[in-house]
N, C-alpha and C positions, 0 to 999 in steps of 0.2 A: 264810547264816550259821549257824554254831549255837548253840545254846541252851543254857539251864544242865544240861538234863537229859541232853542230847546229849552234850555234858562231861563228866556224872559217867558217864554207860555208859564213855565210851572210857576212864577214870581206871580203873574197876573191869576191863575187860577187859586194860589195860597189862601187866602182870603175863605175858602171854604165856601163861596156867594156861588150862582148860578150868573156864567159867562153864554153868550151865544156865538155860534161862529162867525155868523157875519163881521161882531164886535169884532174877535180874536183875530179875521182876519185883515181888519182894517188897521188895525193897533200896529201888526206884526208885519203887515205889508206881504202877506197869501195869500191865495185860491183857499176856499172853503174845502179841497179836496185836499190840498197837502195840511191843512191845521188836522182837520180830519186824522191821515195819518199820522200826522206828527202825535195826536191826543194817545192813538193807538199804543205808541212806541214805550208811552210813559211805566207802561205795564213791567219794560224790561229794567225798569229801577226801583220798583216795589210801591209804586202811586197806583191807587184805585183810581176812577174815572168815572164818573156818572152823565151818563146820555138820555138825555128827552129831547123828543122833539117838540118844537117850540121854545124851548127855553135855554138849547145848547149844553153844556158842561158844564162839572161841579167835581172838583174834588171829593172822594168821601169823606176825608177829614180834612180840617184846616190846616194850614202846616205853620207853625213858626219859625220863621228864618232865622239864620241866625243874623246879630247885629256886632261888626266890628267895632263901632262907636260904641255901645252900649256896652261889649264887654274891656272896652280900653277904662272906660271912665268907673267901672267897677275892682279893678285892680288893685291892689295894694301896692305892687312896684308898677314902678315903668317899663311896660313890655310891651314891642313895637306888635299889630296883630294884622294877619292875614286871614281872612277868610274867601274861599274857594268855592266859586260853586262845587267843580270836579277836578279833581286829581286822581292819580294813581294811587296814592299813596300818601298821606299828611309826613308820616317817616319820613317817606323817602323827599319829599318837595323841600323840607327842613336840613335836611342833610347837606343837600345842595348849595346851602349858601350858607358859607362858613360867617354866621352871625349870631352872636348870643349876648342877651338872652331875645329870644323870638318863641311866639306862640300862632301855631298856621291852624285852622279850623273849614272844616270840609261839610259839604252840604251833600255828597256822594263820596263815594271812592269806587274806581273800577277794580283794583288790584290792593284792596284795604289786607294787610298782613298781619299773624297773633304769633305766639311765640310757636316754636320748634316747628317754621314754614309752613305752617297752617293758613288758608285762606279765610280773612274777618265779612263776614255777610253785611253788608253796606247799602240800605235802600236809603232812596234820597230824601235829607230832610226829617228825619225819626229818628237819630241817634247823633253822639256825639264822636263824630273822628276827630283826634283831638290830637298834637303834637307839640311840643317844649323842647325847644332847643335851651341849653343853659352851657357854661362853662364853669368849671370849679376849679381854683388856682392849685390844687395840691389834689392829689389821688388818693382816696381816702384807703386805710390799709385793707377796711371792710366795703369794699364798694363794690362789691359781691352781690351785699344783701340790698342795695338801694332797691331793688322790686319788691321787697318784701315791706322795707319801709316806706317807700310812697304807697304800696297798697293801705299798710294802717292808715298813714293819716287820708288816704281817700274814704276807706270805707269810715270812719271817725266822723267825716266831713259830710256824708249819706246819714247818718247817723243824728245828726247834729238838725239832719233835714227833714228827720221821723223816718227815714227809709232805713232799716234793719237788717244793713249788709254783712256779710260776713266772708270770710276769706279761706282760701284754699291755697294752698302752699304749689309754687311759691309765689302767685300774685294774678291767680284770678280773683274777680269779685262775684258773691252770690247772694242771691236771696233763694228762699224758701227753699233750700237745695237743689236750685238750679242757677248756671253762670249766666252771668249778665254783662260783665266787663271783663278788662282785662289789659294788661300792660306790656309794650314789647319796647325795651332799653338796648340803645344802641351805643357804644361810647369808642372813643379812642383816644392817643395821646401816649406818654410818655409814663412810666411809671412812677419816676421822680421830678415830674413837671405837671403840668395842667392836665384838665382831663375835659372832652368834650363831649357832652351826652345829647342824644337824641329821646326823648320818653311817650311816646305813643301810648295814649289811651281812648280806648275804643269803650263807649259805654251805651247799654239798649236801654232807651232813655220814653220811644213814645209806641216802638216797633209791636204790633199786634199777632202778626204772619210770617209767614218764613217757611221755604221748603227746603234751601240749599242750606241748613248747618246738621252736623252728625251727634251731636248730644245735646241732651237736653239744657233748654235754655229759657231764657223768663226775660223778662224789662219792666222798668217802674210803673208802667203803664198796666202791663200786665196783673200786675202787685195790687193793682188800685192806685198806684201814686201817682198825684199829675202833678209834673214839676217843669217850670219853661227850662228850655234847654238853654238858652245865654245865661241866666240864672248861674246855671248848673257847671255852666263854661267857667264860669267866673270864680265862682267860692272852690272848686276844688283847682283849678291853677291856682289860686291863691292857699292851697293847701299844700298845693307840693310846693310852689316857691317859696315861703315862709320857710319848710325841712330843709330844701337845698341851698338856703342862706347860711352860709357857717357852717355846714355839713363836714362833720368830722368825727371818727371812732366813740366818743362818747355819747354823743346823741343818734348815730346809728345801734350803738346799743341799749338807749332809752328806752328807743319806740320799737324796737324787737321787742322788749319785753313786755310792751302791749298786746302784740299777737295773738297771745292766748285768749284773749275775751273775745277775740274774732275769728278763731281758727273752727271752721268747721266740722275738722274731724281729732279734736282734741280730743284724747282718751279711748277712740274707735276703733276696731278693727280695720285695718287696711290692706291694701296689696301695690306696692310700687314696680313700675316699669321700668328697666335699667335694661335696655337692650335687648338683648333675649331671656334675659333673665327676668324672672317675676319675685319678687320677696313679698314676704306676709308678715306681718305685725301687726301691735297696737300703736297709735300716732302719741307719743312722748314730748309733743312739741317741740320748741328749737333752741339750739344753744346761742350761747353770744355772739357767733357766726353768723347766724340766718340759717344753720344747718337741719335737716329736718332729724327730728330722732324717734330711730323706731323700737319698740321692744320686740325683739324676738326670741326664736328659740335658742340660736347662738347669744343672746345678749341686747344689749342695747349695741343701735349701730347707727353710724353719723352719714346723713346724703347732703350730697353739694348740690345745689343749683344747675340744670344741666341738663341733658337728653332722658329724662325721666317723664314719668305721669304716674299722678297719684290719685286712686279712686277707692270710696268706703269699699270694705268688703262685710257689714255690715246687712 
């Protein structure tokens, strides 16, 4: 994890300017020998580090911080905002304090999580760990597919931004046929009372490098898109909260039926992972469920939301 003082070095070195360690250490109150180390360490958060002598350190790129004022005053509602240097987890920090609506925003994460207990690669500062606490008075009958339908209006929201997202069932986000984001929904509550959701979205936003993820993966940056991340904080929470204002079966089956313009492997040959089992078909898109539908050789067949993975076979 890091520390406050770990924090304030990378806050001072942000700026992308040429720092010397003397400065560094007079600021921070060090030996030239432990800023030294401490500069070293930055490596195990995904920060490049540039040394000359003479002139001290440099980030290799600049980093934009993120700004809690700056995405409070960009809102459409009022939602109280935390931003974190570092956390375990944006989910999990949110979960913790039964308060909604609330939006927590992470500058790291040690232990960032994707769906089906997959570990989210997290370098500090280049992407968006991103979480929304929200409460909804009634349980919606389909709130099944809420991943499916905050993915629309996210990638809608990309979209809107020039960036040419597209979606992968049932709520990764892609470009150029590779994942970029993605969303892991946590809720609980009552079947015939309230419901309380956690929505984590993780999105590779400025990320260049990367050795710890197992599929292939891309970010705006990558794409060519340079988009500031508070920006980016801002218009898509204000995308999902808009959907989950009055969120009820009929407008969960609106914006399902937008899917299609963004589904990636509409009409494709596919292969679904259901446990040990593999199925083969073509992607038939989804019904008013959120359900995926495949044509096969026994027929057309309905998949739920679930311990699955779905990849072209194409």
């Amino acid at each position: 994890m890091l520390d406050a003082i770990q924090l304030d070095l990378i806050r001072r070195l942000a700026p992308g300017d040429w720092v010397s360690g003397a400065e560094l250490a007079g600021e921070l109150g060090l030996s030239r020998e432990a800023i030294s180390r401490r500069i070293r360490r930055l490596d195990d958060f995904g920060l490049e580090v540039a040394r000359r002598s003479g002139r001290g350190y440099r980030l290799g790129r600049a980093l934009e911080l993120l700004d809690a004022r700056q995405i409070v005053s960009g809102l459409d509602r009022p939602v109280p905002v935390e931003v974190l240097g570092t956390t375990d987890s944006t989910n999990a920090w949110v979960a913790a304090r039964p308060r909604a609506p609330l939006l927590c925003l992470a500058e790291h994460q040690s232990a960032g999580r994707g769906r089906r207990g997959r570990s989210w690669s997290s370098p500090f500062g280049q992407n968006l760990y991103l979480s929304l606490g929200w409460e909804l008075p009634q349980w919606p009958e389909k709130l099944s597919a809420l991943g499916l339908v905050l993915g629309v209006v996210l990638a809608e929201a990309l979209r809107e931004r020039g960036v040419p997202a597209q979606l992968k069932w049932p709520n990764d986000l892609y470009l150029n046929g590779r994942k970029c984001g993605g969303l892991l929904i946590e809720q609980r509550g009552e079947a015939q009372g309230a419901c309380q959701l956690v929505i984590g979205l993780g999105l590779n936003v400025a990320m260049r490098a990367q050795t710890d993820i197992d599929q292939p993966w891309t970010s705006l940056a990558r794409e060519g898109f340079t988009h500031s991340r508070n920006a980016l904080a801002i218009a898509l929470t204000n995308a999902m909260s808009t959907t989950l204002d009055g969120l009820d079966n009929p407008r969960i089956s609106g914006t399902l039926a937008r899917f299609r313009d963004l589904d990636l492997y509409h009409g494709q040959p596919v292969s679904l992972q259901e446990g040990a089992t593999l199925i083969r078909g073509r992607s038939a898109g989804l019904d008013d469920w959120g359900r995926l539908q495949l044509e096969t050789d026994a027929g057309l067949q309905h998949y739920s939301v679930g311990d699955v993975s779905l990849r072209s076979d194409g």
